[in-house]
TORPA-4810 file (N, C-alpha, C, O; in nm, 3 decimals):
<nodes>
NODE_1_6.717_-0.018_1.775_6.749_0.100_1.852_6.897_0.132_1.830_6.971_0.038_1.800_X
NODE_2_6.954_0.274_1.845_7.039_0.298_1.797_7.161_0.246_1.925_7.112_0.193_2.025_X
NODE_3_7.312_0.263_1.919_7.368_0.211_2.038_7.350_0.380_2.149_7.337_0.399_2.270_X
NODE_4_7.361_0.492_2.007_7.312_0.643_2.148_7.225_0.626_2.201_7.213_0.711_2.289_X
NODE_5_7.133_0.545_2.198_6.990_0.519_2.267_7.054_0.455_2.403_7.047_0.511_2.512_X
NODE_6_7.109_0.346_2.383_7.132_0.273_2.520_7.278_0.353_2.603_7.307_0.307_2.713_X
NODE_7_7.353_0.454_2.555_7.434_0.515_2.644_7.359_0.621_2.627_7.448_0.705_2.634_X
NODE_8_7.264_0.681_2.611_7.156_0.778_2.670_7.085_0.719_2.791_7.081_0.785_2.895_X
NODE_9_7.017_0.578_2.781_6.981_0.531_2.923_7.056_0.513_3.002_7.015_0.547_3.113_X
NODE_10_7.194_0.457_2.999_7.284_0.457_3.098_7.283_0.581_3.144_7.240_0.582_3.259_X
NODE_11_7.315_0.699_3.100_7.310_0.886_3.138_7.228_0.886_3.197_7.244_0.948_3.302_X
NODE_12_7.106_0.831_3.179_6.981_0.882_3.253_6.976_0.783_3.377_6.895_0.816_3.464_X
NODE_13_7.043_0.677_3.397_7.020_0.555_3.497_7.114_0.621_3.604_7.096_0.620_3.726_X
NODE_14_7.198_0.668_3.549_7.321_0.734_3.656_7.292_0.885_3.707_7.368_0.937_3.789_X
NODE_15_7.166_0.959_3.649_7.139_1.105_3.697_7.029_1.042_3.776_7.036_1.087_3.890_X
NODE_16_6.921_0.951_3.764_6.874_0.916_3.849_6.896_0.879_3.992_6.833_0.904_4.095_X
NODE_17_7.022_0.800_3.963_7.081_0.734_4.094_7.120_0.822_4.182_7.114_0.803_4.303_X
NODE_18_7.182_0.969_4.103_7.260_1.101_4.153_7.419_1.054_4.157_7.501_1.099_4.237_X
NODE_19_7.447_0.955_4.056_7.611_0.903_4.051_7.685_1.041_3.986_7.618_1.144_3.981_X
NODE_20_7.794_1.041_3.947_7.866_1.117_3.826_7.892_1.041_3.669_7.928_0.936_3.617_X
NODE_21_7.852_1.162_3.643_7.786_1.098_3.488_7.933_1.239_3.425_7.921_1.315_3.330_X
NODE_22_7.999_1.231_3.478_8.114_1.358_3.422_8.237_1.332_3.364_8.306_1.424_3.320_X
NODE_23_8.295_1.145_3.358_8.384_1.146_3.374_8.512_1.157_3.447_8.621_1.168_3.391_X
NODE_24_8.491_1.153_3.592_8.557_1.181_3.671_8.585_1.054_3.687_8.705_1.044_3.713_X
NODE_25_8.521_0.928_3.682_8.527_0.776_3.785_8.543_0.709_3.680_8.465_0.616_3.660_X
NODE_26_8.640_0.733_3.592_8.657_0.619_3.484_8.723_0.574_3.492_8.718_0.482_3.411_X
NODE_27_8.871_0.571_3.592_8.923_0.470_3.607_8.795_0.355_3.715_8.759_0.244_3.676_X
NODE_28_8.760_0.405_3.817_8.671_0.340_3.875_8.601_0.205_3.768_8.615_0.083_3.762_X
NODE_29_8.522_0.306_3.694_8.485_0.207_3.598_8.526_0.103_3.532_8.463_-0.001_3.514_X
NODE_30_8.677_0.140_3.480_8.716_0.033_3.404_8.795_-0.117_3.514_8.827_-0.228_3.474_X
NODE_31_8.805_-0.056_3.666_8.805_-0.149_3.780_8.654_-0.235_3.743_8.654_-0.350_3.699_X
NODE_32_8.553_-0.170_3.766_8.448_-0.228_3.728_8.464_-0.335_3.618_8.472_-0.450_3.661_X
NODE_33_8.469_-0.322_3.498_8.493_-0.333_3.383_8.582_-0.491_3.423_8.535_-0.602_3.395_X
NODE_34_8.736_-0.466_3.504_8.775_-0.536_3.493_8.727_-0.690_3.590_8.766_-0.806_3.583_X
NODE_35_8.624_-0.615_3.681_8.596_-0.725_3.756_8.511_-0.799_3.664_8.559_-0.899_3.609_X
NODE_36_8.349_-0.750_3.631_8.323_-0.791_3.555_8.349_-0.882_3.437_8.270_-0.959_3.380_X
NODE_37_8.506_-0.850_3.407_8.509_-0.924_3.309_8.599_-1.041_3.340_8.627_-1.120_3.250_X
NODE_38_8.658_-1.059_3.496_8.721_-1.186_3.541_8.567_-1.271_3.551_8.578_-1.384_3.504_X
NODE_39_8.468_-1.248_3.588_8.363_-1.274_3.600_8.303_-1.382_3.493_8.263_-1.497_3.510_X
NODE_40_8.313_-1.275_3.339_8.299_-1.351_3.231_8.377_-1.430_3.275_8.331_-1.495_3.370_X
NODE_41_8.519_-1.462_3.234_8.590_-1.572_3.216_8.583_-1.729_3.269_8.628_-1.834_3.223_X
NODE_42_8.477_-1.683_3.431_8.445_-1.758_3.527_8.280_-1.849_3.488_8.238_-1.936_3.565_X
NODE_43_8.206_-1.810_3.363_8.085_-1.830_3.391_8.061_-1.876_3.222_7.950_-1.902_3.174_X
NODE_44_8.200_-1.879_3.143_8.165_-1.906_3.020_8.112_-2.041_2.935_8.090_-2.064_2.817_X
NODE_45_8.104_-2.117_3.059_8.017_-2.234_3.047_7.858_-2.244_3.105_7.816_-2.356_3.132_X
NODE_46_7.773_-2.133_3.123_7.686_-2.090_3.146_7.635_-1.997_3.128_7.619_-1.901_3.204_X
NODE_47_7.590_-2.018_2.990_7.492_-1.937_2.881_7.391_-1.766_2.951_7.385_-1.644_2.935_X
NODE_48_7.320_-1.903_3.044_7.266_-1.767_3.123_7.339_-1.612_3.187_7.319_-1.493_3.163_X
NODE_49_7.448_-1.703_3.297_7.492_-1.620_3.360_7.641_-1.513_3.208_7.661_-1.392_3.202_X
NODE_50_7.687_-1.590_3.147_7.735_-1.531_3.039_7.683_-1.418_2.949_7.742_-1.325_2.894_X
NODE_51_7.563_-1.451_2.952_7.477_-1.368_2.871_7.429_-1.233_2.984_7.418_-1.122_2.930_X
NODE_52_7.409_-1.239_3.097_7.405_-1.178_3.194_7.561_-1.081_3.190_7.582_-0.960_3.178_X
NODE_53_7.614_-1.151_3.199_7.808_-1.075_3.200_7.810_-1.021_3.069_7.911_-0.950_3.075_X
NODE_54_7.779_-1.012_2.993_7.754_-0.928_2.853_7.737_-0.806_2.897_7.812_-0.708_2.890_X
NODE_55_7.590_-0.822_2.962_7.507_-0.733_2.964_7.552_-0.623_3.100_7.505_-0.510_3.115_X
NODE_56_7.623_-0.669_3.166_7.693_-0.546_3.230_7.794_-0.507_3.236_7.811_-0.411_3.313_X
NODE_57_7.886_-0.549_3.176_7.962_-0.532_3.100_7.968_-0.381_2.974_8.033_-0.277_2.965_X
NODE_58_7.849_-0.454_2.890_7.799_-0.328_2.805_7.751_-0.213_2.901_7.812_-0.106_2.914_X
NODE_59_7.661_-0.240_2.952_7.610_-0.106_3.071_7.705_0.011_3.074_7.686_0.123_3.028_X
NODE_60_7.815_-0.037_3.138_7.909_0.000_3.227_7.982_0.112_3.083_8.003_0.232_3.073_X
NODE_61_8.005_-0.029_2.973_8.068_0.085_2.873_7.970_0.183_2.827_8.022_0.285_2.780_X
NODE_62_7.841_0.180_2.828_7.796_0.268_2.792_7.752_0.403_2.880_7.706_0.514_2.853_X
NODE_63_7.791_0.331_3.002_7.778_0.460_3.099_7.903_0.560_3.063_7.888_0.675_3.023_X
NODE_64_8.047_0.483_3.087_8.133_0.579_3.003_8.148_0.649_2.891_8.229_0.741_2.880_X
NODE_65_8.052_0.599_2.779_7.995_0.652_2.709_7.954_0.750_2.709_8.010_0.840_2.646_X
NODE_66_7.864_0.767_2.763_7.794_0.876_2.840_7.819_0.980_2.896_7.747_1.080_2.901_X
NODE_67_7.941_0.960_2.949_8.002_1.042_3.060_8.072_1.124_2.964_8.083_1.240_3.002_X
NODE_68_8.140_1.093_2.818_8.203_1.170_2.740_8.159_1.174_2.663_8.236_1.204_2.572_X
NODE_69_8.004_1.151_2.613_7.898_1.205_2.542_7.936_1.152_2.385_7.898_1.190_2.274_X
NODE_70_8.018_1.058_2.425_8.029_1.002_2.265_7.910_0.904_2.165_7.824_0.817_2.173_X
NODE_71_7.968_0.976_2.090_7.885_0.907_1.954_7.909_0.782_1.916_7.997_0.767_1.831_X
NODE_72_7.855_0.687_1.958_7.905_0.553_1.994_7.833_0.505_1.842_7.912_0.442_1.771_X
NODE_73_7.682_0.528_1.780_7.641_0.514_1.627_7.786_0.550_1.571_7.860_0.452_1.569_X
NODE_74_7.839_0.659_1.530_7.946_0.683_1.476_8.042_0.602_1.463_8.069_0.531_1.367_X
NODE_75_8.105_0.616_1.583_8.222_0.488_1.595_8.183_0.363_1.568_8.289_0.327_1.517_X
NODE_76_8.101_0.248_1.561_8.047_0.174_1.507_8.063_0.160_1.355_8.134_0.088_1.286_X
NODE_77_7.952_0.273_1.322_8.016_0.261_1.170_8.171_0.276_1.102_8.200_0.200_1.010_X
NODE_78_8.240_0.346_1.135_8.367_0.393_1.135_8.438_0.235_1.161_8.506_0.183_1.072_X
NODE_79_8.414_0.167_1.293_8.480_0.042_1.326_8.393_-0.049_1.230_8.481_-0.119_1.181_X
NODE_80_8.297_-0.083_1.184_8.240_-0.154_1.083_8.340_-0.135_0.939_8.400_-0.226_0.881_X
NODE_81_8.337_-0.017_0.908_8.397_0.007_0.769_8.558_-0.023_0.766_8.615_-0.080_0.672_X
NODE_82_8.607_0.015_0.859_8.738_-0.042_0.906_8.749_-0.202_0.877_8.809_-0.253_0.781_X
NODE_83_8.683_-0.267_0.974_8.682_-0.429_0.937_8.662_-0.475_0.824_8.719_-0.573_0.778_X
NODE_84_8.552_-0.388_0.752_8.498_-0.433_0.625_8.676_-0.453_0.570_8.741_-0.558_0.563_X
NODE_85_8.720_-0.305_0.536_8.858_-0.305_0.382_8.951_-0.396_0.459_9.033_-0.449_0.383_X
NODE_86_8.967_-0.435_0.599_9.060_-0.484_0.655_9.083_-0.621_0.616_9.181_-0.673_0.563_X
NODE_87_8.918_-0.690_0.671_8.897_-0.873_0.665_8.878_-0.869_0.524_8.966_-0.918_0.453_X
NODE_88_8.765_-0.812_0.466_8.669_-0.867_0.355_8.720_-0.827_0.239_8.742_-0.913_0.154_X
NODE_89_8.754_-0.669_0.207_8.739_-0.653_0.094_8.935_-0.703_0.044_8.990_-0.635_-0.042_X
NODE_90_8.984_-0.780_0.087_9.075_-0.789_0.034_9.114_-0.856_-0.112_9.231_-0.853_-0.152_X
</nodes>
């Protein structure tokens, strides 16, 4: 599945809820973001719950995603090809 697929469900998880899907709460978010990710730091000896902190973690970015309707396939490749000439093709 593509990564627009899963910040398309986030869009749709957040019009469901009736949140703002506009960009307005992105600092909010990245509060989110940052709790979340003291969270990771707290649980990285537990696979489960780690793997869990991934996963909302990603959510969250892909709700912002969402909110500014970016082409997250795009950037991917773009950040793929980047790494590629950066690490590899030297």
């Amino acid at each position: 599945m593509s990564l627009n697929n899963y910040r398309d469900e986030a869009g749709d998880f957040l019009n469901k809820i009736g949140a703002k899907n506009d960009g307005s709460n992105t600092n909010e978010k990245i509060s989110m973001l940052e709790e979340e990710f003291n969270i990771l730091k707290e649980v990285t000896n537990n696979p489960d719950k780690l793997k869990h902190q991934i996963y909302d973690m990603l959510f969250i970015l892909f709700e912002i995603a969402s909110d500014y309707k970016f082409d997250i396939d795009n950037e991917w490749d773009k950040g793929r090809k980047h790494k590629q000439e950066k690490y590899i093709s030297k």
